[in-house]
Backbone bond lengths (Angstrom), bond angles and torsions (degrees), N, CA, C in turn:
res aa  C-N    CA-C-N  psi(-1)  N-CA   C-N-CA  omega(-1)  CA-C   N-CA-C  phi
1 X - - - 1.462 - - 1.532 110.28 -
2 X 1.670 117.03 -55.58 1.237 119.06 166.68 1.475 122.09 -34.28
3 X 1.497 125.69 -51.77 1.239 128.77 170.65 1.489 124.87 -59.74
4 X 1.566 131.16 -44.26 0.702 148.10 138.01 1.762 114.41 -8.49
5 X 1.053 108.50 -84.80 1.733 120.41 167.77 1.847 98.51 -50.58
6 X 0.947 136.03 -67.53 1.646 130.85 177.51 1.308 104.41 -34.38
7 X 1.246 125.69 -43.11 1.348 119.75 -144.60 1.969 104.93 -92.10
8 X 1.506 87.84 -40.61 1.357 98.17 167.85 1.333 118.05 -70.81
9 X 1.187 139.12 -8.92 0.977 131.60 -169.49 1.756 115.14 -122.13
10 X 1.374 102.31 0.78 1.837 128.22 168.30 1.575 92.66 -97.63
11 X 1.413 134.44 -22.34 1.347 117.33 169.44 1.095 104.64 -105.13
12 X 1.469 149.94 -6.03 1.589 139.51 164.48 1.715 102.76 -68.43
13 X 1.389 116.70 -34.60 1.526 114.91 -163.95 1.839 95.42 -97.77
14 X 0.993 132.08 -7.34 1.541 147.64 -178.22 1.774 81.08 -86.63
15 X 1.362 116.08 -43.22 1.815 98.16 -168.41 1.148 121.96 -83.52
16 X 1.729 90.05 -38.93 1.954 93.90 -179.65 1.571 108.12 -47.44
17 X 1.383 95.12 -61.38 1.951 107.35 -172.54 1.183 82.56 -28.12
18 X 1.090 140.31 -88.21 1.673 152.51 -87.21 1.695 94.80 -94.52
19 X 1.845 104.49 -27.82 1.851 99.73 -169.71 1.274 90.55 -107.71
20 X 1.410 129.49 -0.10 1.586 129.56 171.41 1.613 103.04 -70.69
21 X 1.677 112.83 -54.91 1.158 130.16 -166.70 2.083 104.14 -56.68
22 X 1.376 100.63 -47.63 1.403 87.05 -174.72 1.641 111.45 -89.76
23 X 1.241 102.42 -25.82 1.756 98.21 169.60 1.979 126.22 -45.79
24 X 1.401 84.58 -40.93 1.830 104.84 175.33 1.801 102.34 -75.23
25 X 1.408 119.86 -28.97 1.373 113.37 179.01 1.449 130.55 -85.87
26 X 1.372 86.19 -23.43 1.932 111.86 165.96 1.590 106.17 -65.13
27 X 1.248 89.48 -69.33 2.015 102.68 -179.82 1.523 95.67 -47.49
28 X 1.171 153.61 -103.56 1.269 157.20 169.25 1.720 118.13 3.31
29 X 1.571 97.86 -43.14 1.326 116.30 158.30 1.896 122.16 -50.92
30 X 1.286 87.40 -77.94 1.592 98.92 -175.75 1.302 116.91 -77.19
31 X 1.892 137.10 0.25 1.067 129.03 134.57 1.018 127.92 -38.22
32 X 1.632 104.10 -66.93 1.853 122.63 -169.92 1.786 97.72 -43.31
33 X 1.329 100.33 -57.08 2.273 106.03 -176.42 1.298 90.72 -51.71
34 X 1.190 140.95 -70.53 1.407 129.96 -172.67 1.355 111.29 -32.58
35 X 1.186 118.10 -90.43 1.338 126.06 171.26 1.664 128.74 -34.32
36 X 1.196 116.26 -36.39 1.331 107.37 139.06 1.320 141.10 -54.85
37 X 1.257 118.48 -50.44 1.449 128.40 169.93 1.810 113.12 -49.29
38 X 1.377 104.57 -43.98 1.421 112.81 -169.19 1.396 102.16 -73.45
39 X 1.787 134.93 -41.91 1.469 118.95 149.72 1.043 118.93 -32.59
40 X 1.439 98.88 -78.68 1.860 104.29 -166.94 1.895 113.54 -40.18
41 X 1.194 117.24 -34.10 1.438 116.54 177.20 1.561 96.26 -75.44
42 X 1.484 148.51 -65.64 1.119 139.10 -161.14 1.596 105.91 -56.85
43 X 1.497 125.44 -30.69 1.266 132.88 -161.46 2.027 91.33 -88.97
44 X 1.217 112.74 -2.40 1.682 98.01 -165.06 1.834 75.71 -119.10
45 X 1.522 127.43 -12.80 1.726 101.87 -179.92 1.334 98.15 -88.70
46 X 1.588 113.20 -18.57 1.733 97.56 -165.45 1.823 102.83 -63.27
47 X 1.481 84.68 -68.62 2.127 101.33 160.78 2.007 109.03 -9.17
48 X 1.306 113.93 -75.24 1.378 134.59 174.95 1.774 82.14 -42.10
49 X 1.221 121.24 -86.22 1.856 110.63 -141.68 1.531 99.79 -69.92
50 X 1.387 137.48 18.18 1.361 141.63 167.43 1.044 96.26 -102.78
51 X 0.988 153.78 14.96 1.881 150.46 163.32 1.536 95.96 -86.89
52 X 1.635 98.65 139.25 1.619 100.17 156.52 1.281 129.88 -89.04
53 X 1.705 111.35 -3.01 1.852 89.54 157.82 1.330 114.44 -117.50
54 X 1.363 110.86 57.04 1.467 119.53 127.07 1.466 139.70 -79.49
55 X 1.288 120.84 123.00 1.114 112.98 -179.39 1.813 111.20 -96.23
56 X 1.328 118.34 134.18 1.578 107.01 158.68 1.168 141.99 -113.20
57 X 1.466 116.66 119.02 1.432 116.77 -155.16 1.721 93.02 -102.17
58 X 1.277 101.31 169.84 1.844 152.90 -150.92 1.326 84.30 -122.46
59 X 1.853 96.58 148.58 1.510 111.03 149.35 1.548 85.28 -97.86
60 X 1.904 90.92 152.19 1.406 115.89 156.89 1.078 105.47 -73.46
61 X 1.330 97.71 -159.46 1.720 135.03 178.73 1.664 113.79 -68.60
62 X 1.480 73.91 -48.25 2.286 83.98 -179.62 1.467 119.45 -81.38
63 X 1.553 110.13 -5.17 1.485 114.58 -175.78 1.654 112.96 106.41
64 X 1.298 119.69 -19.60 1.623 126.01 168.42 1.336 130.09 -72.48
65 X 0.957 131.25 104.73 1.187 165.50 167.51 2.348 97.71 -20.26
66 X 1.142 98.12 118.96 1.452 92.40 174.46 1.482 100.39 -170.70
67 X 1.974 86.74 155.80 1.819 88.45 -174.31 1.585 115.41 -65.49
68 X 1.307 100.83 -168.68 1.467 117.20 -172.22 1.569 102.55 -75.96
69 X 1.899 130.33 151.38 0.841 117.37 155.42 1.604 96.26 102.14
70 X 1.574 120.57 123.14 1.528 155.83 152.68 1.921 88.21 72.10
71 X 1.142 96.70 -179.14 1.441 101.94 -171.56 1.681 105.90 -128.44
72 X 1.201 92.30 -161.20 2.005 89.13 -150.76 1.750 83.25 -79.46
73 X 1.240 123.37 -47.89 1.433 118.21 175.65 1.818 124.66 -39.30
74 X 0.980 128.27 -54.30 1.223 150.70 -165.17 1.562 93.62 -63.88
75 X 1.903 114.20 -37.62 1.742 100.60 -172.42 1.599 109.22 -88.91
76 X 1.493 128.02 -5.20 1.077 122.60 -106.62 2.275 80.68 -124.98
């Protein structure tokens, strides 16, 4: 009986490890893709704001978002 209980219980701790082991390798996994992805996107906006037909807009005064250059009076 004693063995019995040992034995089961050298394969319950044989399992945990085993879904500990790949849970930590997954996570470790799908950080690194994160973190890649999140370069590769910062490395493709810098790329994007080195184009010349980009424009970059400012918040105003009221909170709206507008390009560079004359003020809301001047179009208005």
């Amino acid at each position: 009986m004693l063995l019995r209980i040992l034995i089961f219980t050298a394969i319950a701790v044989m399992v945990y490890l085993g879904i500990r082991r790949i849970w930590r390798d997954w996570t470790a996994k799908f950080d690194g893709d994160a973190e890649e992805a999140k370069r590769l996107r910062r490395e493709r906006d810098l790329a994007e704001r080195k184009r010349p037909d980009v424009i970059d807009l400012k918040r105003d005064r009221d909170g709206t978002f507008r390009p560079n250059g004359g003020d809301d009076d001047k179009r208005r």
